[in-house]
N, C-alpha and C positions, 0 to 999 in steps of 0.2 A: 676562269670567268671573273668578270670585274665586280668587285663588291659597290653596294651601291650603300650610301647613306641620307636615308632619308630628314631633313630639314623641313620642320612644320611640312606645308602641301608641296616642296620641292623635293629634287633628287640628286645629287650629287653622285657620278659616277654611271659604270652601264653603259648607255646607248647616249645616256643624256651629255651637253655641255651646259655646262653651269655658268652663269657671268656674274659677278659680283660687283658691285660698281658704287661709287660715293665719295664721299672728299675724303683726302691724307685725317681732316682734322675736323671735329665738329666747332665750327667758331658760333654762330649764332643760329637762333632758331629760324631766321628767313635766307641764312645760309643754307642751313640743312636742308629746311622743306623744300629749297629750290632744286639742290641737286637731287634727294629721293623723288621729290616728283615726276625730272626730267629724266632718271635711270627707269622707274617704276614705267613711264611709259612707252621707254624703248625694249623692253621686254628685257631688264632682268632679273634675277632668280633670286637675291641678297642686295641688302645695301649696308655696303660699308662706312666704316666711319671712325675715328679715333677720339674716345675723353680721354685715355692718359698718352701720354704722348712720350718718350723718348728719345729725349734730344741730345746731340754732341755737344753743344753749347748746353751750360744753367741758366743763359738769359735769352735761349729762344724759348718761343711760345711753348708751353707743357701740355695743353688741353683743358679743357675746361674741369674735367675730374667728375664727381657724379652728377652736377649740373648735367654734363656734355651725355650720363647716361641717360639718364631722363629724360632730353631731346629726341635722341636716337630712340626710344621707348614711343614716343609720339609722333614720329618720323616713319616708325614700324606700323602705328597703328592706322596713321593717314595713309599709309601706299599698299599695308600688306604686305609686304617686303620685312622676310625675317633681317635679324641682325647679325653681322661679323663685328667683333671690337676688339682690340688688343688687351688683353690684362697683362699688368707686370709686374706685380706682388703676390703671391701666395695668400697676404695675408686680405687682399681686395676681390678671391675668386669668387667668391661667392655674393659679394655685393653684385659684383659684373654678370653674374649667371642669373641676376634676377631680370634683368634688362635683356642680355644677348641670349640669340639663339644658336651659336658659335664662338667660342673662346678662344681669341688669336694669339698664338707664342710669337712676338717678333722674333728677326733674325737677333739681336743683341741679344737675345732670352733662351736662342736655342738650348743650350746648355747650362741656364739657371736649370739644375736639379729640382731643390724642394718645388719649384712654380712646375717643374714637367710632372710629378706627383701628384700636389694637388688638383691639379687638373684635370688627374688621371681619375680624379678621385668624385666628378661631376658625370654626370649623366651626359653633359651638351657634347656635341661634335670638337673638336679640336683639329685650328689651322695651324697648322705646324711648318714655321717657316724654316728654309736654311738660314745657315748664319753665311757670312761674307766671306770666310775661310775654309768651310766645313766640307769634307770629302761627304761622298755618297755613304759609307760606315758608319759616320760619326750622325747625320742626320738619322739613316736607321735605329742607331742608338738610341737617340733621344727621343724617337718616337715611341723605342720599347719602353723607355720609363713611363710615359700616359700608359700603354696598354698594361704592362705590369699591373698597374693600379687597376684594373677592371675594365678599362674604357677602351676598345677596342676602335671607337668610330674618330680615328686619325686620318686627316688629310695633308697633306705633303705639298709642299708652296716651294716651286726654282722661284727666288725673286733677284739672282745674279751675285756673282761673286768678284772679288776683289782684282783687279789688273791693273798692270803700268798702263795702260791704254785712257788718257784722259775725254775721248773720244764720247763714249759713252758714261754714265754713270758708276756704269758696274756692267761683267759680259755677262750675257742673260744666257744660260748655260742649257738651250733647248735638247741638248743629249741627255740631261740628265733623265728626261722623260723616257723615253725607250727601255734607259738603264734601272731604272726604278720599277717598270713594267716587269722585266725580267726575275725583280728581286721580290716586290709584294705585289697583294693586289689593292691594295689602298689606291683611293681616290688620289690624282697627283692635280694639281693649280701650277698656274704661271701665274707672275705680278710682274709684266711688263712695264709697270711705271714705275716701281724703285727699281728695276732690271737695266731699262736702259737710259730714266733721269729726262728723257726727253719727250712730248707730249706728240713730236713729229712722228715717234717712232712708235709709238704705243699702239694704231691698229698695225700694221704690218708683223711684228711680232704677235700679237694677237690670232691671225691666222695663221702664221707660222708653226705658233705654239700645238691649235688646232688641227692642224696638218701632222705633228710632230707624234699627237694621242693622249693630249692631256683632257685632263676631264673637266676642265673648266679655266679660267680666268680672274684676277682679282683686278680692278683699274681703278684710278681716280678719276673721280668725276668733280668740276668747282662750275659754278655758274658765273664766276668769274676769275678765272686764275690770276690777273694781273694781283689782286687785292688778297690773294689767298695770305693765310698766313705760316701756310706750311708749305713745302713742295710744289709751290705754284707752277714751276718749269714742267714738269711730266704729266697736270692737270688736262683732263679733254674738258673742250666745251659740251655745253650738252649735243646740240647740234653734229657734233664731232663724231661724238658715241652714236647719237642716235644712225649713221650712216655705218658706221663701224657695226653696229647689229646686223643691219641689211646686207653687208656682204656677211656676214655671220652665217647669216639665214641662206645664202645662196650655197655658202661652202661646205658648211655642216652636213648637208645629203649626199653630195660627191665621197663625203668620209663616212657613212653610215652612220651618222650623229643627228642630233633634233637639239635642239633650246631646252634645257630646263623648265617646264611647267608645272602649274598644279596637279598633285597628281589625283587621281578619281579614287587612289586609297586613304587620302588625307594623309593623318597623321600616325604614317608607319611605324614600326621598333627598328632601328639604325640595324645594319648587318655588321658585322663587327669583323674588321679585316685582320688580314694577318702578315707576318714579317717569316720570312724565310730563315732559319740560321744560316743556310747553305752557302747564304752571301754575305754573310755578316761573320771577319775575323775574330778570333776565340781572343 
């Protein structure tokens, strides 16, 4: 059976799919409330959003840093819509866990140790991305360091991995679903927007993903990508998402799935999943 982890009045996992949705980058406060408003009204379950940012370059934009938490904190409180964020210091987790109701590992973090510990080491949900290299063992791995630490409520993020293929972004690797199913019962996400870089492709892998058994979604949402200042290529309009829901809503019953809502238990205790050794090399 699939474990379910409860977020504030949502559910991640189970019967449920989850969609997560908000810009790569919090830039400003009529940035943000535009996309939380325009996600929170297409029904869904988180809004994402980045203060610290990790970038290739030093001279692209870094995020706004706790400014950009404290938007997202009022962003959460205008739509109701828990928070996802990225933390990428150990020593910022806990500033970040007073804002978020989810503590994002990016892929470049997979494998920061001390930040998979202390993480492990917070009460909140943890989005545990792959890194752009990472076999399905190695992501296992880095999950067991959060659970090690006590924290058992790990969710598992394919957001695509590295190929000579300039085509897309990155291959957005929907096998890994199945093969993950087989190994834990942790909650598993796709992020079709750093998966495949392109804003064309982000509903069709979306249902794909769905079709595939994953327990939710993470996307970016800008209310205007042209001007974004991160990621703007793999951005949906609002517009865009809100149609991309509606086939959501059509496909999800065909799979024995429903949307993510509030649920009538409120504010659950997370079920705390678990990792198989069976599949994980000694």
């Amino acid at each position: 059976m699939r474990k379910t982890i409860s977020i504030a009045d949502f559910v991640v996992g189970g019967d449920t799919f989850a969609v997560m949705a908000g810009p790569c980058a919090v830039e400003t406060k009529e940035q943000l409330f535009a996309s939380a408003d325009a996600v929170a009204a297409a029904g869904a379950a988180l809004l994402r959003g980045g203060a610290f940012k990790p970038r290739t370059s030093p001279k692209s934009f870094q995020g706004l840093g706790t400014a950009g938490l404290e938007l997202l904190s009022l962003a959460s409180q205008r739509t109701g819509l828990p928070v996802v964020t990225e933390v990428l210091d150990p020593r910022d987790v806990a500033a970040v866990a007073e804002h978020a109701a989810v503590l994002q590992i990016g892929a470049r973090n997979m494998q920061n140790f001390p930040l998979l510990r202390e993480v492990g080491r917070q009460r909140l949900p943890v989005l545990l991305k792959r890194g752009p290299a990472a076999t399905v063992e190695e992501l296992l791995y880095a999950a067991q360091y959060v659970t090690n630490e006590g924290n058992g409520n790990v969710i598992l993020c394919e957001r695509g991995i590295r190929s000579f293929d300039p085509s897309t972004r990155y291959v957005l690797d929907l096998a890994i679903v199945p093969v993950l199913r087989e190994r834990t019962d942790l909650p598993i996400v796709v992020d079709p927007s750093h998966g495949t870089g392109r804003s064309s492709l982000v509903r069709p892998m979306v249902l794909a993903a769905a079709a595939a058994g994953a327990d939710g979604v993470i996307v970016e949402v800008h209310a205007d990508p042209s001007k974004a200042l991160c990621d703007g290529a793999q951005a949906l309009l609002p517009t865009d998402f809100a149609q991309m829901m509606v086939d959501l809503r059509r496909l999800l019953p065909m799979l024995g799935r429903r949307l993510s809502r509030p649920s009538a238990a409120g504010h659950a205790t997370p079920a705390q999943g678990t990792i198989s050794d069976e599949f994980i090399a000694p």
